[in-house]
C-alpha positions, 0 to 999 in steps of 0.5 A: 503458510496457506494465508491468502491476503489481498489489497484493494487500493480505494483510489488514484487520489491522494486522501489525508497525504495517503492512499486508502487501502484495504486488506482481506483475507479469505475470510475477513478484513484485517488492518495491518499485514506486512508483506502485502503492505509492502506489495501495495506501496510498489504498485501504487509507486510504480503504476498509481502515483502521479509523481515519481517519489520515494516515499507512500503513505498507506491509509490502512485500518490499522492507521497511516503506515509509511513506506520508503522505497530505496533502489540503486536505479531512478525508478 
């Protein structure tokens, strides 16, 4: 345990159907994560996105990584 990472999503702007992200740990950039990459696809659905849609496209260094978000209720 004891491994820090953090996103910084590049833009509100959709680039190439995506949204640019970036991922770091304390000491370095890394291309892929997975709990953090899960993270980022929630706030950008809830907070970022200007259309509601269940599914969001991350430009990490790694290459476009889709999620697809599934609940019970409309948000």
């Amino acid at each position: 345990m004891h491994f820090s990472e953090t996103t910084f999503v590049l833009s509100d702007k959709l680039k190439g159907n995506g949204y640019g992200v970036r991922v770091f740990t304390p000491a370095t950039e890394v291309p892929f994560g997975g709990h953090h990459t899960l993270g980022t696809a929630y706030v950008i659905k809830h907070f970022i996105a200007k259309e509601p849609t269940q599914k969001i496209t991350l430009n990490l260094k790694v290459g476009q990584i889709k999620v697809t978000c599934e609940n019970q209720s409309n948000n």
